[in-house]
C-alpha positions in Angstrom: 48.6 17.7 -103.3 49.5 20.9 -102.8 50.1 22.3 -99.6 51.0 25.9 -98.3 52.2 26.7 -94.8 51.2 30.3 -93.5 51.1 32.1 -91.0 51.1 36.0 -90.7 53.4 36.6 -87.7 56.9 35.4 -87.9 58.8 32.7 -85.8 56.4 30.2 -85.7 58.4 27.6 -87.6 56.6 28.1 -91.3 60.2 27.1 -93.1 60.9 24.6 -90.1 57.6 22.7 -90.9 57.5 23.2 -94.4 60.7 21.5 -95.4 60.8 19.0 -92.8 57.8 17.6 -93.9 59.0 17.9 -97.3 62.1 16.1 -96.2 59.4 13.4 -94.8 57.3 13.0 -97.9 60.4 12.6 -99.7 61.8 9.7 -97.4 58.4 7.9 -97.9 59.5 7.6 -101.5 56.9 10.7 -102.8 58.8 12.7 -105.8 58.3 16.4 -103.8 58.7 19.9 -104.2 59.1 22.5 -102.1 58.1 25.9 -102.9 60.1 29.3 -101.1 58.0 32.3 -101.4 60.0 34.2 -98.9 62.3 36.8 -100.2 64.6 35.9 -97.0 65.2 32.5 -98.5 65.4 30.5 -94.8 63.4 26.8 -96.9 65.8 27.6 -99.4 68.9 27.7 -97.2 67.7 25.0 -94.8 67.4 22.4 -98.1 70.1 23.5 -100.1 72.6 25.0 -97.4 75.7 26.8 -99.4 74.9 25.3 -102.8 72.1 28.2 -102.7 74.5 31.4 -103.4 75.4 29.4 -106.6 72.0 28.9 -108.2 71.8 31.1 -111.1 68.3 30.9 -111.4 65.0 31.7 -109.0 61.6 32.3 -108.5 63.2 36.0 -108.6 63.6 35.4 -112.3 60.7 33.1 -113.1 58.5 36.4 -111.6 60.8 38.6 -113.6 59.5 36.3 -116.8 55.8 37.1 -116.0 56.3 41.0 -115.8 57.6 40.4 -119.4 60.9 40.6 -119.1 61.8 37.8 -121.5 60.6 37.4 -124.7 60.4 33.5 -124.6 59.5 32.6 -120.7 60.9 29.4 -119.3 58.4 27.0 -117.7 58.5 27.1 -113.7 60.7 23.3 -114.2 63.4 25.0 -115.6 63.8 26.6 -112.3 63.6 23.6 -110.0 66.8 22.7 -108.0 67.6 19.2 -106.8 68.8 19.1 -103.4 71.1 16.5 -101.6 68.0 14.7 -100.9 66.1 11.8 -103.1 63.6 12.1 -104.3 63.4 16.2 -103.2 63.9 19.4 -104.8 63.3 23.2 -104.5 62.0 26.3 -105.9 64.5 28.7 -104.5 64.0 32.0 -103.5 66.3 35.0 -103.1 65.8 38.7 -101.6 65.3 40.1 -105.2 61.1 38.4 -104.8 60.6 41.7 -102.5 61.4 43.5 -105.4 59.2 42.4 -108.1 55.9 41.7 -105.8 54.8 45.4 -105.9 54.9 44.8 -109.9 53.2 42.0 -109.8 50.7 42.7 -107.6 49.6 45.9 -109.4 49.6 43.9 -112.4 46.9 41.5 -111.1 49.4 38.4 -111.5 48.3 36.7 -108.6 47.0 33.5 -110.6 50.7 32.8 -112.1 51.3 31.0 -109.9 48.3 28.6 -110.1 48.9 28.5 -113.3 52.3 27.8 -113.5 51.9 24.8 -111.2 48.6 23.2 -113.3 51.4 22.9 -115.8 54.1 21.1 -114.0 54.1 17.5 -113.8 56.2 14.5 -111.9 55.6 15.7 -108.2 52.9 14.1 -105.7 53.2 16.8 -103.3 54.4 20.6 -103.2 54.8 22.5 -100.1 55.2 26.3 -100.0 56.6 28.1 -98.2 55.3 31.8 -97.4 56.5 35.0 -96.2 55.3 36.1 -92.7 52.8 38.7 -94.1 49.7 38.7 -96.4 51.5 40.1 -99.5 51.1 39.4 -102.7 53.1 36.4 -102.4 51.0 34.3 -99.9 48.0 35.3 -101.7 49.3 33.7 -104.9 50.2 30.5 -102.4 46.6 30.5 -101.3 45.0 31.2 -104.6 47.8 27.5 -105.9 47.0 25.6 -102.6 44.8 22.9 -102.1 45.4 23.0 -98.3 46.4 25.0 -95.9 48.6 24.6 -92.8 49.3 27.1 -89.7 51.7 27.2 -87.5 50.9 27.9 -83.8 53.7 29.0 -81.6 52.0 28.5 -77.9 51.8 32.1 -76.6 49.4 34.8 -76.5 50.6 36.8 -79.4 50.3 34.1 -81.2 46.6 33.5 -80.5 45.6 36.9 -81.4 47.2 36.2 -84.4 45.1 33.2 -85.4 41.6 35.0 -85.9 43.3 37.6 -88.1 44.3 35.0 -89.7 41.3 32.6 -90.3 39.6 35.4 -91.8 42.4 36.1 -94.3 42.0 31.7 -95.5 38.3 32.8 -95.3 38.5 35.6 -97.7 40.9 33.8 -100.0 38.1 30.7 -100.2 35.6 33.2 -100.7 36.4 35.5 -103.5 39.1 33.3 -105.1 39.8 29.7 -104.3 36.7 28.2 -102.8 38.6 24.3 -103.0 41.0 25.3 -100.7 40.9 23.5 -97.1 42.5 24.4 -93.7 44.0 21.2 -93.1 44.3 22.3 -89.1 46.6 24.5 -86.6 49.9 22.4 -86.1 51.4 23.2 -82.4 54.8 23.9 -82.7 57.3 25.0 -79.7 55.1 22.7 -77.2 56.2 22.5 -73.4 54.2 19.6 -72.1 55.0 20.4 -69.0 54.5 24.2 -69.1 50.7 25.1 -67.7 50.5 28.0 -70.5 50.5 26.0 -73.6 48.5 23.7 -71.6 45.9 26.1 -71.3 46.2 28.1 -74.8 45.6 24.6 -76.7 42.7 23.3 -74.0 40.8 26.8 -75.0 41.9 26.9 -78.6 39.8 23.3 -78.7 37.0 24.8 -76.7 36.7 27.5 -78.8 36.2 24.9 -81.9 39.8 25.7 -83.8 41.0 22.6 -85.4 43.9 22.1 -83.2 46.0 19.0 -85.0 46.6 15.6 -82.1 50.5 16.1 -83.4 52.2 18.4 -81.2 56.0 19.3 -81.8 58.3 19.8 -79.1 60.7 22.7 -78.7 64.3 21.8 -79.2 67.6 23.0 -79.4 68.4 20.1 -81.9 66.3 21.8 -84.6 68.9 24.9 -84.6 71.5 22.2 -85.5 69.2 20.9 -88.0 69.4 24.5 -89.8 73.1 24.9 -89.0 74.1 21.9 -91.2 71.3 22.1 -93.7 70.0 18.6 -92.9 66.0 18.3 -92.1 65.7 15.8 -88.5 65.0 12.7 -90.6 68.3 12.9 -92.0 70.3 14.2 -89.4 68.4 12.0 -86.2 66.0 10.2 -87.7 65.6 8.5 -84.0 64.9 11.7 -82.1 62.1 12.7 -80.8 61.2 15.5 -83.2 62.0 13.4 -86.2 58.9 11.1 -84.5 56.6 13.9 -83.9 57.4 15.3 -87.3 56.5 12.0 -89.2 53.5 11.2 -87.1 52.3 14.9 -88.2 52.9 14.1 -92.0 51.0 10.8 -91.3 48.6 12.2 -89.5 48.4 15.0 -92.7 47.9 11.8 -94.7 45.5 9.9 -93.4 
């Protein structure tokens, strides 16, 4: 299974969901991979905290091996990272990726990826991670995927966002990847108590969207999650948003 979280507008939690349900998958004893397509490396930082300046090798460099820069390319295992976590590992990005897309995308190399992934074997489920923008990128993470995933921070930006958006999974099903399934919109940043969210979810429903039954809460614990480079099922596995974040990935599951 392969699974892309996107999102066009940024701070919706993308790199937040991503690797904690990673983190999740990983618990439940599933060999998993996660994927960092964003040049500003927050999945890669979040699962690997320091330990990522030392990595001597990218998806930078695998993307530098497509454009031809090496006569003998590696195979996109060579550039998988192991992180503190069984039974987890990473694709790590770095800032270089904004460098190369432009290549690659006027190249027409957006099925590398794909590609590259039909080949590697030993994981039962990849995430990916994607930049908050409809570049090159996230097209190739659409174009891999077998689902999607979006992120839905409860405010009305955010809701303007999500037709935009729609269309671009559309698009992508129509003229490229016609298997690949929104899985739903997860709700993320979600004040129970607040009447906006309240009323942005009630109409998203209305309106047919397929709003996911796992909400997850906003909470300050998740910046300490980030801080120490520990996903919530390893650093609280009792707290609330650990909960919400496994009855997502079961609900993902089922």
């Amino acid at each position: 299974m392969r699974r892309v979280v996107f999102n066009q507008k940024g701070g919706v939690g993308k790199s937040t969901i991503a690797c904690n349900l990673a983190a999740i998958a990983a618990t439940r004893g599933r060999r998993t991979l996660l994927i960092d397509l964003d040049p500003q490396a927050n999945a890669s930082r979040y699962l690997l905290g320091r330990t990522l300046d030392e990595q001597k090798k990218t998806l930078a460099h695998f993307f530098d091996d497509i454009l031809g820069y090496k006569l003998f390319p590696d195979t996109l295992a060579s550039y998988v990272v192991l992180t503190p976590f069984a039974d987890l590992a990473v694709l790590p990005s770095d800032a270089r990726l904004e460098e190369v897309q432009f290549k690659l995308e006027s190249r027409y190399k957006m099925y590398k990826l794909r590609e590259a992934l039909d080949k590697l074997q030993g994981y039962d489920e990849i995430f990916i991670d994607t930049p908050p923008a409809l570049n090159f990128f996230t097209r190739s993470a659409l174009i891999a995927a077998d689902t999607c995933l979006i992120p839905f921070d409860c405010d009305d930006f955010s809701r303007r966002a999500l037709y935009s958006l729609l269309d671009s999974v559309r698009e992508i099903q129509s003229d490229h990847n016609p298997a690949l399934r929104v899985e739903g919109i997860v709700v993320n940043q979600y004040q129970a108590r607040a009447n906006l969210p309240l009323r942005l979810v009630d109409e998203l429903r209305a309106e047919g969207l397929p709003i996911l039954d796992a909400f997850l809460s906003a909470s300050i614990k998740i910046r300490e999650s980030h801080h120490l480079a520990q996903p919530m099922i390893h650093l609280d596995p009792r707290h609330k948003l650990s909960n919400e974040f496994s009855a997502l990935y079961d609900l993902l599951s089922q």
